[in-house]
N, C-alpha and C positions, 0 to 999 in steps of 0.2 A: 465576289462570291455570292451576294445575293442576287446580282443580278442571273447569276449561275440556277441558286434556288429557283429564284421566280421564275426564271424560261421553266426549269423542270417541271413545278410545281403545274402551268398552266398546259406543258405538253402532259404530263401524266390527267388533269382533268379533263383537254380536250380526248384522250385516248379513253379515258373511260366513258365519256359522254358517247364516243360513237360507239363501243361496246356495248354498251346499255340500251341503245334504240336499235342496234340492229339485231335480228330476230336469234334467237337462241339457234335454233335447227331448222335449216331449209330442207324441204323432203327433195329426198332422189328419186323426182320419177320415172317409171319406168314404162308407163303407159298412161299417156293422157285420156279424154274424153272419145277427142274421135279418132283413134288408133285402137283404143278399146273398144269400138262397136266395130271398127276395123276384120278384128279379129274375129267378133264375133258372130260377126256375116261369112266371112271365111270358113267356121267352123259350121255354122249352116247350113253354109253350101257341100260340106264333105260330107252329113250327114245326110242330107237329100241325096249326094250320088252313091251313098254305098245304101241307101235305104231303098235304091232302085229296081223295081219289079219286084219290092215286099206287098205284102197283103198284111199282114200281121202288124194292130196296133202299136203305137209306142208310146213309152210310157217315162215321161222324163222328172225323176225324182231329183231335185234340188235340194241339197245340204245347208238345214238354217244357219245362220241368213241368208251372207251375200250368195251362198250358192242358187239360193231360191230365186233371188232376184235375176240370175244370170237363166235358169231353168227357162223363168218366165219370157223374159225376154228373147230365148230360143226360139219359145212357143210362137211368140208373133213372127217370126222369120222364118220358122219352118211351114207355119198353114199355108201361105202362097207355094208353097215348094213341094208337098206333097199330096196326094189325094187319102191317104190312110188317115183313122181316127190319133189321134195325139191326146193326152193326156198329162198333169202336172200334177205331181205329189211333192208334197213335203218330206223330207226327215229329219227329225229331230233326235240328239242326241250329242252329250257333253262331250267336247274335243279332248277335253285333259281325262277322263275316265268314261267312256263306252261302251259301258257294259250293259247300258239299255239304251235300246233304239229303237223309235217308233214310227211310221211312217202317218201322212193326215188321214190315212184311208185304207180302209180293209179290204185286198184287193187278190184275187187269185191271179199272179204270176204269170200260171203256165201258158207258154206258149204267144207271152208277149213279148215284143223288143223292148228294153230296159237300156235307159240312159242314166248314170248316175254323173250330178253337175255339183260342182265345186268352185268355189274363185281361187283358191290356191292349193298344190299338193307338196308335202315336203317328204314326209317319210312313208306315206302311204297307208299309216291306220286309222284314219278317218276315213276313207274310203271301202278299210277292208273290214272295218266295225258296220257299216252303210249297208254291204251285203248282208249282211248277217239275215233281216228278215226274207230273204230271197231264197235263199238256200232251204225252206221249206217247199218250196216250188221247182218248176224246169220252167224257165223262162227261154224264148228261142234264143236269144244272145240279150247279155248284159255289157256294156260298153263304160265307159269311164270320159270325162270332157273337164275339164279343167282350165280358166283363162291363165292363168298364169303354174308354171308348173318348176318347182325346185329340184334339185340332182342327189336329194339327203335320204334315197328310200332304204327304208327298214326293214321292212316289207313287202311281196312280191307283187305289187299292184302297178300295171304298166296302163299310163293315157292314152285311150284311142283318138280324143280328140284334144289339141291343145294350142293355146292360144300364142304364149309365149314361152319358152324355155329358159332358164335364167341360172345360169351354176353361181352360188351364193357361198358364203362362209357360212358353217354353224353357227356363228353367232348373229349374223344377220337375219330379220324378220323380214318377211313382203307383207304389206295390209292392202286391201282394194276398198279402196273407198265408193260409197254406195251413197246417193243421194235423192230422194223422192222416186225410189224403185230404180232408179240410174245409175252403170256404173259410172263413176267420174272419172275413175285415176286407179293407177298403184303404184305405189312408191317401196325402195327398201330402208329400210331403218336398222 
């Protein structure tokens, strides 16, 4: 019988010991580093060819943060690819209540091409709170881009450009991790 114990006792310690060093939670990724510039050369390139024989500036408002950082990142991919003026705006504006949104720059609208950039879409009111300052304007087209994009919409906001599509549970999150203006990854959680 004790030797019964002692086996148990050192199997139950060795079982916790490996418990305890291996990591709580591995992330599920869903896009690493260079599958996500992947993508986002992909989406580049659609915008250049549907941007083809415009004349009419565009104007790519990025959603703080990581949507900013995907904005930006556009911008370098796009300048080789088009001869039009390009522009990057910020917007800012709480994801959990959007009842005020601001954009970095006070800009008349009319009659520019308008890109609005996001790293993830799940139900669509971030996006549709985003317009809101536009809608004082006529803007030639406003389009929507998104790297990774969920199937949870609420609202009637459909991606023109999108990087990945991903049908999720409600209970599961997508994060994009952003690292020195870089996206790195997205994982679900």
């Amino acid at each position: 019988m004790q030797k019964f114990i002692a086996a148990a006792f050192h199997s139950f310690t060795f079982i916790f010991f490996q418990v305890s060093i291996t990591p709580m939670s591995e992330k599920n990724y869903l896009l690493t580093k260079e599958v996500a510039e992947k993508k986002m050369q992909r989406m580049a390139l659609e915008v250049a060819e549907r941007s083809f024989n415009q004349t009419a500036p565009l104007v790519l408002i990025g959603i703080k943060e990581n949507g900013m950082v995907i904005a930006e990142h556009l911008h370098q991919l796009l300048k080789p690819l088009l001869s039009t003026e390009i522009r990057v705006l910020s917007c800012k504006l709480d994801k959990k209540h959007p009842l005020e949104v601001t954009y970095s720059e006070q800009l008349d609208f009319t009659g520019l091409r308008v890109i609005l950039v996001d790293d993830v879409t799940n139900s669509g009111s971030t996006f549709l709170y985003a317009l809101k300052p536009l809608l004082s304007f006529i803007p030639k087209t406003i389009q929507t881009l998104c790297l990774v994009e969920r199937m949870h919409k609420n609202y009637p906001v459909k991606m023109d450009y999108v990087g990945l599509s991903v049908a999720t549970t409600l209970q599961e999150h997508i994060q994009v991790e952003v690292e020195n203006g870089e996206v790195t990854g997205a994982y679900l959680e």
